[in-house]
N, C-alpha and C positions, 0 to 999 in steps of 0.2 A: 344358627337358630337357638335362640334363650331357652331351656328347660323349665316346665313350669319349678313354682316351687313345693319344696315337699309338706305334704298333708300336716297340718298339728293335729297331735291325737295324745292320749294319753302316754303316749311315750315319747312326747317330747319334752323337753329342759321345759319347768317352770319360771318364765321369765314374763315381764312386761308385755315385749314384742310380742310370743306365742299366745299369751291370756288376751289382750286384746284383740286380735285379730282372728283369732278361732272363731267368733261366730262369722266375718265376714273372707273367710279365708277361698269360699267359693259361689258361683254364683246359686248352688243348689243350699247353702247354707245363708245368703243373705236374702233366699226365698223364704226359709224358715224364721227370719227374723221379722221377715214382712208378716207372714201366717198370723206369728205370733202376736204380733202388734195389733192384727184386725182380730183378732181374739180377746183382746181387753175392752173390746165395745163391748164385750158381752158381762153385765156384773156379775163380779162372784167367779160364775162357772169360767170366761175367759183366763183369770188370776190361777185357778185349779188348773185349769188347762195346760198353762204355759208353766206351772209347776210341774205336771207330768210329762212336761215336751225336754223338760230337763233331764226329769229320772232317765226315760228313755235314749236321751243320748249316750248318756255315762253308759247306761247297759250294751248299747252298742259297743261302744268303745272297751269296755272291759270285757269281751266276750271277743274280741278282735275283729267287728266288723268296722264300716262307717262308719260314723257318727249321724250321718243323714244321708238320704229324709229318717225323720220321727214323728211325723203326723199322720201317717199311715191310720192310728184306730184311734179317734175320741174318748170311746166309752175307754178303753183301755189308759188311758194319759189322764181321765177325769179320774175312774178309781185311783191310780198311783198319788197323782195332786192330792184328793182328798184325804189319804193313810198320811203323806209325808203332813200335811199340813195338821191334823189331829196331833201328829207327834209336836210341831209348833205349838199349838195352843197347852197341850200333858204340858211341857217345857217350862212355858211361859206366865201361867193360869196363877202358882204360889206369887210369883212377885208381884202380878198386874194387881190380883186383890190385895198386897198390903202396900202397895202406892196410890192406890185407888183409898181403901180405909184410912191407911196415917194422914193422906190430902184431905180429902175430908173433914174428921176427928182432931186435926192438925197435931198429931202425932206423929211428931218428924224422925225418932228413931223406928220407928214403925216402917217409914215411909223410906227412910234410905237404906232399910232392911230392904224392902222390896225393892229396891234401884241396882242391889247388889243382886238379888237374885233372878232377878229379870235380865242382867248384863251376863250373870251364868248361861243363863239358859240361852242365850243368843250366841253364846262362846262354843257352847256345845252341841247348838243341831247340826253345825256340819262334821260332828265327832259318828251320826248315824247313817246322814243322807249318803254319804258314799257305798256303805255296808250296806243299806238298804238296796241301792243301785241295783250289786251282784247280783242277786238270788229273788227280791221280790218278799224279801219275808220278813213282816212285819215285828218279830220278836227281834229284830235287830232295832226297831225305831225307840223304846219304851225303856229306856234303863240308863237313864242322865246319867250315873255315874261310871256305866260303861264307857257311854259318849266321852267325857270328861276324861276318861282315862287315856281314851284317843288320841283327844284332842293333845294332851300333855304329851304323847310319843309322839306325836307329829314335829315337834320341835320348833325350830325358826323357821323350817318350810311353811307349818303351818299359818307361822306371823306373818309371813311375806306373803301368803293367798290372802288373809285379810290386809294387807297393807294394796294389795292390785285391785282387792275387789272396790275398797274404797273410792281409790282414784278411780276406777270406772263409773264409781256412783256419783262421783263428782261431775265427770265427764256427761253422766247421763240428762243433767238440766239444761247442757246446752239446747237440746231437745225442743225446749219450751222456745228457744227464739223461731222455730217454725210454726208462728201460731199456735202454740201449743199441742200440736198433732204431731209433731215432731218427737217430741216428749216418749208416745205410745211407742215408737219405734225404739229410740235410745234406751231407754228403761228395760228392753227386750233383750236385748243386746249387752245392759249390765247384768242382767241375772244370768244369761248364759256366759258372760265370761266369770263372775264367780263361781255357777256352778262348774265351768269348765278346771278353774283355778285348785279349787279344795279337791274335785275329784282328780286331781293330779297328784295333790300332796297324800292323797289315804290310799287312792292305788299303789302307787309306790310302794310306801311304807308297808301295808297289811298283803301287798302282793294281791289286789282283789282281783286282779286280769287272769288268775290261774285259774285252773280246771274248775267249776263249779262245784264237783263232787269232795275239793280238796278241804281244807280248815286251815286257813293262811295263818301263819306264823302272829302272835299276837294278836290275833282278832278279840 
């Protein structure tokens, strides 16, 4: 008789294989992929949603349970989405408005001002999302150059979680050959395998799976 196979959880090898297949690794996890997907018929709150269905797993995983279910409480998964995503917009907000003003004003070093600092801050919100995971506290989300500094000890791990997440995003438009409903589900499926991907490389690294009460080595 075949043994099933073993769980991906945050303590497995960062590779292609285990980042892809982590969200569909069981059938209680390709239910949460489903959830998630009918979650994005809802604007806005769906998008928060399925950001908080993220935080949530990590925390599982770094606390050493499951990973799922994580839909367990709404309101719970809508405040996490909305903190992590406020730390997106703090992030993001310097660059949009001088790409937005220099486009405009056609003030191009203005404008590739803001292309460089918009591409920072996308470098660096998963320098917090993982820290945030552990504990729930927002004084981890707000201090881009913390993030930054993360993200730089995170090393070539880190480049290889964005080099998986990519190709997952790539993968995700096949999506659209199912009448485009397809799409809602793939697209669910690439954010959980990013988010699965980076929260592998900063556990690791900052030891975030330790005791809560502890202060991991470089955080």
């Amino acid at each position: 008789m075949t043994e099933p196979p073993e769980a991906i959880d945050l303590r497995s090898p960062l590779s292609l294989r285990t980042s892809l297949r982590f969200p569909l690794q069981s059938a209680e996890s390709r239910r949460e992929v489903l959830v998630g997907a009918a979650w994005l018929l809802v604007p806005v709150v769906g998008w928060l949603m399925n950001m908080g269905h993220r935080i949530r797993f990590v925390h599982n995983m770094q606390h050493g349970r499951p990973p799922f279910p994580a839909w367990r409480d709404p309101l719970d998964l809508l405040e996490h989405g909305a903190i992590t995503c406020a730390g997106m917009a703090y992030y993001g907000w310097p660059g949009v408005l001088l790409m937005s003003l220099g486009g405009w004003h056609r003030q191009w070093p203005a404008f590739w001002l803001g292309v460089v600092l918009w591409a920072l801050a996308v470098i660096a919100i998963p320098g917090y999302m993982s820290h945030y995971c552990r504990a729930f506290d927002p004084r981890e989300i707000f201090d881009p150059f913390r993030a930054l500094r993360r993200v730089y000890e995170g090393g070539l791990a880190y480049w290889k979680a964005w080099g998986i997440a990519l190709l997952a995003l790539a993968l995700s438009f096949l999506g659209l050959l199912a009448l485009g409903v397809g799409f809602l589900v793939t697209s669910v499926w690439f954010w959980q395998v990013a988010g699965f991907s980076f929260a592998t490389v900063f556990t690791s690294r900052f030891q975030l799976d330790a005791a809560v009460g502890s202060s991991p080595a470089g955080s």
